[in-house]
C-alpha positions in Angstrom: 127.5 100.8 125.8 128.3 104.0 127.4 131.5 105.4 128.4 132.3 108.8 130.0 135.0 110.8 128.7 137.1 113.1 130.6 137.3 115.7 128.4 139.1 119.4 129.5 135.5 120.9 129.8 133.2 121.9 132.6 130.9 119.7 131.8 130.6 115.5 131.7 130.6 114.6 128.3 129.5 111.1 127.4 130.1 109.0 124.4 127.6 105.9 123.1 130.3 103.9 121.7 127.8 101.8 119.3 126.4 105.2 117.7 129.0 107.7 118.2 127.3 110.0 119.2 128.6 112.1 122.4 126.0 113.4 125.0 126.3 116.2 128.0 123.9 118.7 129.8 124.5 121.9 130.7 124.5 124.0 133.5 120.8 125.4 132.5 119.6 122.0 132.1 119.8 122.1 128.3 120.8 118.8 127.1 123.1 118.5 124.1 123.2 115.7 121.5 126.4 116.1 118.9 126.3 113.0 116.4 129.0 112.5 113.6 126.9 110.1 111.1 128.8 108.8 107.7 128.3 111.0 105.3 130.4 108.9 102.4 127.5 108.3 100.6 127.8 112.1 99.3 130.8 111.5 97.8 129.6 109.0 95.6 130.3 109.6 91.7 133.5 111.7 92.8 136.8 110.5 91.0 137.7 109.6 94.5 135.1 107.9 95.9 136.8 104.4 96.2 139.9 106.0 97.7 138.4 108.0 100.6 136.7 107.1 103.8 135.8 108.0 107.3 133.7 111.0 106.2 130.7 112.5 108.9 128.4 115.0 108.9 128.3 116.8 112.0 124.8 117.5 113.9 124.4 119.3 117.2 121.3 119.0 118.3 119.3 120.5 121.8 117.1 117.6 123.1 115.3 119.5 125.3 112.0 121.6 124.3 113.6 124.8 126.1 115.5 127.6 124.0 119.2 128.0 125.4 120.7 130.9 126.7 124.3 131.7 126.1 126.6 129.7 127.7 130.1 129.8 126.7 130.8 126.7 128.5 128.5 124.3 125.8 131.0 125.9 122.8 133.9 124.7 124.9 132.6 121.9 125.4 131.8 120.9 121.6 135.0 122.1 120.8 136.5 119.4 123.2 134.2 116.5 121.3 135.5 117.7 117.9 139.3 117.9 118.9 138.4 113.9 120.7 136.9 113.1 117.1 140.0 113.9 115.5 142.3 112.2 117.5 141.8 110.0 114.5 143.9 111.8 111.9 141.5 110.3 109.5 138.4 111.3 110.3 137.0 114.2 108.1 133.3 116.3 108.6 131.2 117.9 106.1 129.0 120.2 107.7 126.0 121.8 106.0 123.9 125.0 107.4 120.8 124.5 107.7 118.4 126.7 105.1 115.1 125.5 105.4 114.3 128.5 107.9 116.3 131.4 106.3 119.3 131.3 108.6 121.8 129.7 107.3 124.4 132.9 106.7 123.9 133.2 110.6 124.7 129.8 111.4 127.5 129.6 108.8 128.8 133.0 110.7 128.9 131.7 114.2 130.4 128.5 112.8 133.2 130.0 111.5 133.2 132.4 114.4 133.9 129.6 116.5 136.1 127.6 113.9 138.3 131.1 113.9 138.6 131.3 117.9 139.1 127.5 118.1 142.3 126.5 119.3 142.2 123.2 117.3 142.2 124.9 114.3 145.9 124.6 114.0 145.8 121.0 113.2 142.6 121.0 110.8 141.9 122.8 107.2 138.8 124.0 106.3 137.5 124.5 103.1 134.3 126.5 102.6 131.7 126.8 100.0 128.2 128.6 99.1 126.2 126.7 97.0 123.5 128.4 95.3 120.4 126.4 94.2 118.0 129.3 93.1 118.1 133.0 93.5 116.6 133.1 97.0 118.7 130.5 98.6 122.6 129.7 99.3 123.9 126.6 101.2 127.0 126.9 102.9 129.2 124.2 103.2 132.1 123.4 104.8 134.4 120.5 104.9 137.1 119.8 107.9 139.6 117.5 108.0 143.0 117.2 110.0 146.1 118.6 108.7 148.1 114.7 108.8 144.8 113.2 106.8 146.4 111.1 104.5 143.5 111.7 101.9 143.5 115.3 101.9 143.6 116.1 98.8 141.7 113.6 97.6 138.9 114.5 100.1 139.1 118.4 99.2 138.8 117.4 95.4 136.1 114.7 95.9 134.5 117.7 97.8 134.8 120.3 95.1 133.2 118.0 92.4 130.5 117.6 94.7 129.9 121.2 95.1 130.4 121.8 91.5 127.4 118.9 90.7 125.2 121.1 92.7 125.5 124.2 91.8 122.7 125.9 89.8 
């Protein structure tokens, strides 16, 4: 089932309430896919595994087989899908850059970029790391979580002992 959200964005953002994942197309005719998929399982082994919960990954994801031109409108409107996702106080995201083509730095950048301007950033924390597997490659990681998450610090430790496992 599908509902459509009215979101403070230009454009019609609709959420598939049996995947969570939240849908919209933009003015260019790019259409946007942003799914927040448990991501628990990464936490596993961590002293607070059995304590913690509602954990995603975040993707963002261009359906469409065109590149997409700026548009300031699509970061406002993701911005307005992450600030819906955390209307539950609960809900954390680990994000990972992708490396498998060389650009994750650039993609960590505009992250943060956008994490920095973000006006939701006053009720969230997040905690960044590098992890570095061999000397040509470092994953950047980042995990976000609102500032009333009861599990906060047992999400930013679980977190840390996962980066730690992985490091080289």
């Amino acid at each position: 089932m599908k509902k459509a959200l009215n979101l403070q964005c230009l454009y019609k953002v609709v959420l598939d309430l049996e995947t969570f994942n939240y849908s919209f197309t933009s003015k260019n005719q790019i259409e946007y896919k942003i799914a927040f998929i448990d991501a628990l399982y990464l936490f596993e082994g961590t002293s607070s595994f059995a304590e913690i919960s509602n954990v995603f990954g975040l993707i963002i994801e261009n359906t469409t087989s065109k590149n997409a031109p700026l548009d300031i409108e699509v970061q406002k409107t993701i911005e307005e899908i992450v600030s819906h996702f955390f209307e539950n106080h609960q809900h954390s995201i680990i994000y990972l850059c992708d490396s498998s083509d060389k650009r994750a730095l650039t993609r960590h950048r505009k992250f943060n970029r956008w994490y920095l301007k973000s006006a939701i950033k006053i009720n969230l924390i997040k905690v960044d790391k590098i992890i570095i597997t061999d000397e040509d490659t470092n994953h950047y990681v980042s995990l976000i979580f609102h500032k009333e998450n009861s599990f906060s610090n047992l999400l930013e430790n679980a977190f840390n002992e996962v980066v730690d496992s992985l490091q080289k």
